[in-house]
KOLDO-210817 format. One record per residue: x, y, z of N, C-alpha, C, O, CB in turn; residue in three letters; residue number from 0. Coordinates in pm, whole numbers. Glycine has a CB too. Layout:
BEGIN
NODE   n.xx   n.yy   n.zz  ca.xx  ca.yy  ca.zz   c.xx   c.yy   c.zz   o.xx   o.yy   o.zz  cb.xx  cb.yy  cb.zz res   n
NODE      X      Y      Z      X      Y      Z      X      Y      Z      X      Y      Z      X      Y      Z ALA NUM
...
***
This chain:
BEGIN
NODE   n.xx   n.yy   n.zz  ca.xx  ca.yy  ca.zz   c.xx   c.yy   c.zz   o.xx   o.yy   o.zz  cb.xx  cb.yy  cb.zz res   n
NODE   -352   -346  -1951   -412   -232  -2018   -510   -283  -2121   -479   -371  -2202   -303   -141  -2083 UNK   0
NODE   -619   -232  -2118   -711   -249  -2244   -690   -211  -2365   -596   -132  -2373   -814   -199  -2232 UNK   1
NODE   -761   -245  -2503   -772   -210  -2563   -760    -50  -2585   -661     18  -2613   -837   -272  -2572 UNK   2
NODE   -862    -22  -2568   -888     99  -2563   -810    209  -2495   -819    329  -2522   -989     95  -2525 UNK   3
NODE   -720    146  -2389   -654    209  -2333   -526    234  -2385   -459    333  -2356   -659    169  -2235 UNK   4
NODE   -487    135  -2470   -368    125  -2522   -339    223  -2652   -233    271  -2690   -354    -14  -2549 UNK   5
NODE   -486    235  -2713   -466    299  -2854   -460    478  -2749   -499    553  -2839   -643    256  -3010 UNK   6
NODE   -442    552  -2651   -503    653  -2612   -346    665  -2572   -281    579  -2511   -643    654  -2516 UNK   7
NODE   -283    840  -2639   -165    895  -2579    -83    843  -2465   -154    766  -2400   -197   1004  -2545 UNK   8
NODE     16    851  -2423     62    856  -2254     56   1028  -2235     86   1126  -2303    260    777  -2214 UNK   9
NODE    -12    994  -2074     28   1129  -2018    111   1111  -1883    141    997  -1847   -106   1221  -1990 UNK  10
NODE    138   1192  -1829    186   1191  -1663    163   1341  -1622    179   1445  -1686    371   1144  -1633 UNK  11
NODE    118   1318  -1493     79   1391  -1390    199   1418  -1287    291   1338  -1273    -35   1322  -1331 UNK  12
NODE    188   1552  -1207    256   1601  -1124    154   1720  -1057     86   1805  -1114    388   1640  -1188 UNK  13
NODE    165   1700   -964    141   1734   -829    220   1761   -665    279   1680   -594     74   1655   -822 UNK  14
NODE    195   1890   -646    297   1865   -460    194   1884   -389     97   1955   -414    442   1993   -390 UNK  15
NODE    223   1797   -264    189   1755   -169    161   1852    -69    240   1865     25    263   1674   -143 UNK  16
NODE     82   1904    -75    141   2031     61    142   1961    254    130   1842    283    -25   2208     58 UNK  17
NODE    150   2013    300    189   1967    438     46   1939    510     26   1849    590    286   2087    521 UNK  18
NODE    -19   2006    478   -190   1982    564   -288   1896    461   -410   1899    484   -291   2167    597 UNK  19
NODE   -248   1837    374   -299   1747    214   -263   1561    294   -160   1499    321   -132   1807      6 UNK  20
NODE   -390   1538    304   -384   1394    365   -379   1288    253   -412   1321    139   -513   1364    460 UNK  21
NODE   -330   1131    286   -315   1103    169   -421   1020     86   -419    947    -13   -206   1054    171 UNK  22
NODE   -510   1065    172   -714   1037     63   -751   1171    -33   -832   1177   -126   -910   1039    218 UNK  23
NODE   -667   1272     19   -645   1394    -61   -597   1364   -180   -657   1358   -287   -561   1486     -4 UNK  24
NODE   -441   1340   -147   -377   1306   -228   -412   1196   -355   -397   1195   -477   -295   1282   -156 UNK  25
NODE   -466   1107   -256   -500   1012   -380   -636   1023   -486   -663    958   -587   -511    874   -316 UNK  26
NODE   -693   1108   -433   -836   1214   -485   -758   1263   -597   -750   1207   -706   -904   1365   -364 UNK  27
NODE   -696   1386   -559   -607   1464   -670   -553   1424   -772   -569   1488   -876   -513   1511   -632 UNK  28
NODE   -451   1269   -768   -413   1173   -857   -519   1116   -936   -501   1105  -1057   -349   1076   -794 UNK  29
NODE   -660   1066   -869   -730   1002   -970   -786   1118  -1034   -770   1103  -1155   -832    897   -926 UNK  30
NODE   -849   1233  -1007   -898   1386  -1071   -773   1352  -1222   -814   1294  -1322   -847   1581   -925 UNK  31
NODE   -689   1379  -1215   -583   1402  -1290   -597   1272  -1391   -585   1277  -1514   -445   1417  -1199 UNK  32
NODE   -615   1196  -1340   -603   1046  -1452   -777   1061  -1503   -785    986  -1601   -555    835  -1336 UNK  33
NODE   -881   1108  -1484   -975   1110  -1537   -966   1246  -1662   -999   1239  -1781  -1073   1110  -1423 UNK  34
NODE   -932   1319  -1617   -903   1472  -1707   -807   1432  -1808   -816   1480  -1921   -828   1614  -1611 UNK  35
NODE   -734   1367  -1784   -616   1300  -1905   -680   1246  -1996   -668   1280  -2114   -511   1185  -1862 UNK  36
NODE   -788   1114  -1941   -909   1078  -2027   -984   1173  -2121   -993   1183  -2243  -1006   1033  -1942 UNK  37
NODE  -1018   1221  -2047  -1145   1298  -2140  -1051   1354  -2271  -1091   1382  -2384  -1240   1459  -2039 UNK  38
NODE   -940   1358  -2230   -864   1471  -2294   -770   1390  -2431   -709   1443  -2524   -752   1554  -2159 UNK  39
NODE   -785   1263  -2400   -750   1138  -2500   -620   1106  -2479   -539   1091  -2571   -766   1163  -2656 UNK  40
NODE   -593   1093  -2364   -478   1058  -2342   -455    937  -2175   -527    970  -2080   -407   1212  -2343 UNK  41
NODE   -405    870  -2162   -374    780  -2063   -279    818  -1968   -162    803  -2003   -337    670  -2114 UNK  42
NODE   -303    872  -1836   -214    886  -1714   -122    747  -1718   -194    647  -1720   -313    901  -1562 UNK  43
NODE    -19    726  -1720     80    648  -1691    137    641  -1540    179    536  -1492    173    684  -1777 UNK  44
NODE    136    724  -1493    241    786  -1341    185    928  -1348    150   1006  -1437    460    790  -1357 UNK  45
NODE    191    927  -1197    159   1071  -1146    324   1102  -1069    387   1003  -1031     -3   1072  -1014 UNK  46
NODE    375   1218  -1053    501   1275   -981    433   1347   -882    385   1458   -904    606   1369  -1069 UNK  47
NODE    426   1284   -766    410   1377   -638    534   1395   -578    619   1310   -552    314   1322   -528 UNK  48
NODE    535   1574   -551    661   1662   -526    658   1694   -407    587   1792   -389    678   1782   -600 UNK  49
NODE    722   1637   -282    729   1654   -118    797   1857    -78    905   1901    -39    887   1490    -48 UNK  50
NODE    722   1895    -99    800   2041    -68    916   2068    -23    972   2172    -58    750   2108     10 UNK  51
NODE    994   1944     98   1120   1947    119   1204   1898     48   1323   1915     78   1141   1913    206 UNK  52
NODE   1171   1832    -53   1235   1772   -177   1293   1863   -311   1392   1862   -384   1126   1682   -230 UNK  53
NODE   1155   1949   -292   1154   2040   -430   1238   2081   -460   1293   2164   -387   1091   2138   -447 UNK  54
NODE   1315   2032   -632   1239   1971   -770   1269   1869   -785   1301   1846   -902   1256   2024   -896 UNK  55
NODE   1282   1729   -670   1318   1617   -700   1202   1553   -796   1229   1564   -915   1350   1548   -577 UNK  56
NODE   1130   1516   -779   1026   1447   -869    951   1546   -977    861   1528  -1059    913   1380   -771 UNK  57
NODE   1041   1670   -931    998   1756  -1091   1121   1721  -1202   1117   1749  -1322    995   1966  -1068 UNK  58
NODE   1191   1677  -1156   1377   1681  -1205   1285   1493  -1304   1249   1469  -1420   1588   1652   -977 UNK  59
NODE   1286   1415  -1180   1198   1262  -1196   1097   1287  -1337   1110   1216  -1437   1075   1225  -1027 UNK  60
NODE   1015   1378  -1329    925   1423  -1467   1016   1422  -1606   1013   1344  -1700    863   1595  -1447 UNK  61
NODE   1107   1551  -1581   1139   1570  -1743   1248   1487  -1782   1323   1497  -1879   1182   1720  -1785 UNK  62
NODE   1240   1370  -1654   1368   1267  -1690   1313   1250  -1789   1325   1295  -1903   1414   1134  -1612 UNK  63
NODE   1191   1115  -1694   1060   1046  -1817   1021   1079  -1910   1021    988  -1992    946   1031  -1795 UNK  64
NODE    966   1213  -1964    888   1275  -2021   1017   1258  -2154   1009   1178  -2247    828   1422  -1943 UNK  65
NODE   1098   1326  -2137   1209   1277  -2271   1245   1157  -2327   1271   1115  -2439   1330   1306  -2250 UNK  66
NODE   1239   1107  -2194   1285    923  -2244   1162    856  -2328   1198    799  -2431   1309    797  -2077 UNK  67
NODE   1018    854  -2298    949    853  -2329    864    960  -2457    775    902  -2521    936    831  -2233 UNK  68
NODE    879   1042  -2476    840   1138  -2569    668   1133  -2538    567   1125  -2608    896   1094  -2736 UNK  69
NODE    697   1142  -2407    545   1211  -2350    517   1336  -2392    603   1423  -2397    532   1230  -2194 UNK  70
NODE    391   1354  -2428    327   1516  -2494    270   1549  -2374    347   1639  -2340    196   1524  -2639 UNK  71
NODE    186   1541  -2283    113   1615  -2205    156   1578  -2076    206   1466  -2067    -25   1602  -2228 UNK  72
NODE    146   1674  -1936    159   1678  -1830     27   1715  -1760    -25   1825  -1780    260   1748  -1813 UNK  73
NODE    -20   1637  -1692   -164   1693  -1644   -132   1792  -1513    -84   1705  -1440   -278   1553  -1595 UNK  74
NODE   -126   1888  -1450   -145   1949  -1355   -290   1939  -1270   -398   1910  -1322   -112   2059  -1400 UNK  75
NODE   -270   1969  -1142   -426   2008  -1104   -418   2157  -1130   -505   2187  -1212   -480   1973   -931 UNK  76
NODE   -364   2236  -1101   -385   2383  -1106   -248   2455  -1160   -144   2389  -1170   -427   2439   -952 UNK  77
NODE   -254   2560  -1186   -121   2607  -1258     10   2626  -1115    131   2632  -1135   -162   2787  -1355 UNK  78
NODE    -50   2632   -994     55   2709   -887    111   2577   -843    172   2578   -736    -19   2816   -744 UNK  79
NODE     99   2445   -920    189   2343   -917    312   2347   -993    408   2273   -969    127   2240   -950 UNK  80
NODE    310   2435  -1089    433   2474  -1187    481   2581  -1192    519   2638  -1294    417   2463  -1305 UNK  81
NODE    487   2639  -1033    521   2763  -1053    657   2773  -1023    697   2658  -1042    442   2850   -985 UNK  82
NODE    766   2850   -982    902   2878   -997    968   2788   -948    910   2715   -867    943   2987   -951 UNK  83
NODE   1146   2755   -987   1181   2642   -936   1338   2714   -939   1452   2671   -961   1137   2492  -1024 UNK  84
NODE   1275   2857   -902   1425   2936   -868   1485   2987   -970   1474   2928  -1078   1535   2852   -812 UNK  85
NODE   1548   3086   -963   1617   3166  -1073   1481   3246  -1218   1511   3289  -1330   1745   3023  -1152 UNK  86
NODE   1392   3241  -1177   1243   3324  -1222   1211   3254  -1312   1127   3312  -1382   1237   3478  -1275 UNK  87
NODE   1243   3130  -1357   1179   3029  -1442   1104   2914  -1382   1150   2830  -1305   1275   2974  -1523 UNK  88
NODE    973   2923  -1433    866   2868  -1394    917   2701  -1406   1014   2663  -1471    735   2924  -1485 UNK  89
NODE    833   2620  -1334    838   2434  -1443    736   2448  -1525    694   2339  -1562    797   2253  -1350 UNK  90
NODE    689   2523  -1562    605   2489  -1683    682   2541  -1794    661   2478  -1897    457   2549  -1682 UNK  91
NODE    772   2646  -1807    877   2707  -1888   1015   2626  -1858   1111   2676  -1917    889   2868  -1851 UNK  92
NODE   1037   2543  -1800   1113   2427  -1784   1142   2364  -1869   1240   2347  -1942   1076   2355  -1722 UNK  93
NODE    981   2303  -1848    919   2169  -1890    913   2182  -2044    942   2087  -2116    763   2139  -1821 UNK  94
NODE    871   2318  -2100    830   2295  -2230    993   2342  -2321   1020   2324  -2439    672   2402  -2266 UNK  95
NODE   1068   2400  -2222   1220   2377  -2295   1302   2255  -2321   1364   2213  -2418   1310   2439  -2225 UNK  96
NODE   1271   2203  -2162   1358   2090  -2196   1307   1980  -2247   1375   1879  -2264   1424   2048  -2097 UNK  97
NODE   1190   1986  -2276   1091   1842  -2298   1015   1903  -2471   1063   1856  -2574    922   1816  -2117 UNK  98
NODE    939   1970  -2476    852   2048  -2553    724   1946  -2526    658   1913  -2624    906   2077  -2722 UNK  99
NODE    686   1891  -2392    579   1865  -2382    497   1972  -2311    529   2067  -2239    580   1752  -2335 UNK 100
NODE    380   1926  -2356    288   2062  -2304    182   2026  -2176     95   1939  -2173    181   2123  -2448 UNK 101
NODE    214   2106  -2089    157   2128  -1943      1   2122  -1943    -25   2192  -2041    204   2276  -1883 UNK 102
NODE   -108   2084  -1896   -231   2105  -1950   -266   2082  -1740   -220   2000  -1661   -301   1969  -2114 UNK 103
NODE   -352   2182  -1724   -429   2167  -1587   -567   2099  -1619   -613   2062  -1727   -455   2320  -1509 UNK 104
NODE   -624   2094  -1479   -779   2013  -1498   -830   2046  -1519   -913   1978  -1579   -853   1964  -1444 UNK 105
NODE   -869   2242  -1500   -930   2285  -1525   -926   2275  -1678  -1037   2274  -1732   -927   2370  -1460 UNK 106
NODE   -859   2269  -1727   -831   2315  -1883   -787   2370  -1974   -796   2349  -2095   -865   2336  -1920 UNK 107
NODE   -738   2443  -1918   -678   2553  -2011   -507   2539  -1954   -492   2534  -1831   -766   2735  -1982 UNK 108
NODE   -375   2534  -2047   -280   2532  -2045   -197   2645  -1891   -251   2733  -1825   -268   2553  -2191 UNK 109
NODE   -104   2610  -1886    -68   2701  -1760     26   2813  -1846     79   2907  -1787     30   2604  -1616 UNK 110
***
C-alpha cells in the first residue's frame, strides 16, 4: 500500500452477482466501487460478492468484518443490492444496526 493510500479510510464493498452478470462484469463493478470509495476518501479493502443462492452469506461475511474492523463506509453499486434479507428489514437497516457503518452507493447518495 502507498503512502497515500494508507493515510485514506478503509472501506468495503458488496455486491450480488446476478445469474446473467459475467465475471468481466463482475470485475468492472468491483473496480467502479474501489474508484468511488476513492474519490470519496476512503480505500476499498475487499469487495463481498453475494451468490443469490447463498443469500446473506457474504452479507452475514460483511458485518462480520465491518465490526471487527470498525469500518465506516460500505460502497454499494446501487441501492437494490441492500435490499431485504427477510422479515421486512432491509441490509442497509441491518448494516447500520448492527455495525453503525454507513452504506454509501456510486451513484452517491446514501441508500
Amino acid at each position: 500500500m502507498t503512502d497515500s493510500l494508507a493515510q485514506l479510510a478503509p472501506a468495503v464493498g458488496y455486491l450480488r452477482q446476478y445469474p446473467a452478470m459475467t465475471c468481466a462484469e463482475l470485475e468492472r463493478a468491483a473496480g467502479r466501487l474501489a474508484v468511488f470509495a476513492r474519490q470519496r476518501g476512503f480505500v476499498l479493502t475487499e469487495v463481498f460478492v453475494e451468490q443469490l443462492a447463498t443469500d446473506p452469506a457474504a452479507f452475514d461475511a460483511l458485518v462480520t468484518v465491518v465490526k471487527r474492523g470498525g469500518i465506516p463506509v460500505v460502497e454499494v453499486p446501487t441501492q437494490a443490492h441492500l435490499s431485504a434479507v427477510g422479515g421486512g428489514e432491509t441490509k442497509a437497516r441491518r448494516l447500520k444496526r448492527e455495525t453503525g457503518a454507513q452504506a454509501l452507493t456510486a451513484g452517491g447518495s446514501p441508500p
